[in-house]
C-alpha positions in Angstrom: -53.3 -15.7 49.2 -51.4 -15.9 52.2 -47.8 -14.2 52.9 -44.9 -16.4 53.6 -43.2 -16.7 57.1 -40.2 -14.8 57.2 -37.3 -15.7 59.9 -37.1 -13.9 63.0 -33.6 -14.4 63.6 -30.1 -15.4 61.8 -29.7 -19.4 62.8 -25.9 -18.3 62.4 -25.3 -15.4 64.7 -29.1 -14.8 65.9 -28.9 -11.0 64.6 -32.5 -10.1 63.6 -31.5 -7.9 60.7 -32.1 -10.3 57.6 -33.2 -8.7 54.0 -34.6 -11.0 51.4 -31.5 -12.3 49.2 -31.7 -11.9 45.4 -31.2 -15.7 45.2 -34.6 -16.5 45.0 -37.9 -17.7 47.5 -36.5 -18.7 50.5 -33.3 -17.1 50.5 -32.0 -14.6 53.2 -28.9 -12.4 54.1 -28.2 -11.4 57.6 -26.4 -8.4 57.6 -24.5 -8.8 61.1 -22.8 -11.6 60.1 -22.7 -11.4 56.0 -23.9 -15.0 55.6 -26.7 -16.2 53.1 -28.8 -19.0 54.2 -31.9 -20.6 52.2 -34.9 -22.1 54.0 -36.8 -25.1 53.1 -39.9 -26.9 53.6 -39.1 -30.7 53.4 -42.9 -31.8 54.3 -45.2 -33.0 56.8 -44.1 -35.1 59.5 -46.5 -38.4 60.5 -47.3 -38.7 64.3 -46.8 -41.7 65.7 -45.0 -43.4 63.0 -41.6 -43.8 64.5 -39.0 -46.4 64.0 -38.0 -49.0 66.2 -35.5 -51.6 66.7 -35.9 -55.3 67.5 -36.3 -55.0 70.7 -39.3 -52.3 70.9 -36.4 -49.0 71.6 -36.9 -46.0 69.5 -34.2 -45.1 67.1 
């Protein structure tokens, strides 16, 4: 079994000093700026599947 990545940095104040929070997986507290953030893996993205308009432009 594999660890989990960890974030480097806070993505509010980019302070490196982050502690797990006791929210749960995925949640952090930076201690620099006293904010709680939770991260999130939505999914896989498809390459080359992207949307276009009528006229061949990307969205």
């Amino acid at each position: 079994m594999s660890e989990r990545a960890a974030p480097f940095y806070c993505p509010y104040c980019g302070d490196e000093d982050l502690r797990p929070s006791e929210q749960g997986h995925g949640a952090w507290e930076c201690a620099a700026c006293n904010r709680a953030f939770q991260l999130k893996f939505l999914g896989l993205l498809a390459r080359g599947l992207r949307q276009t308009d009528a006229g061949g432009d990307e969205i």
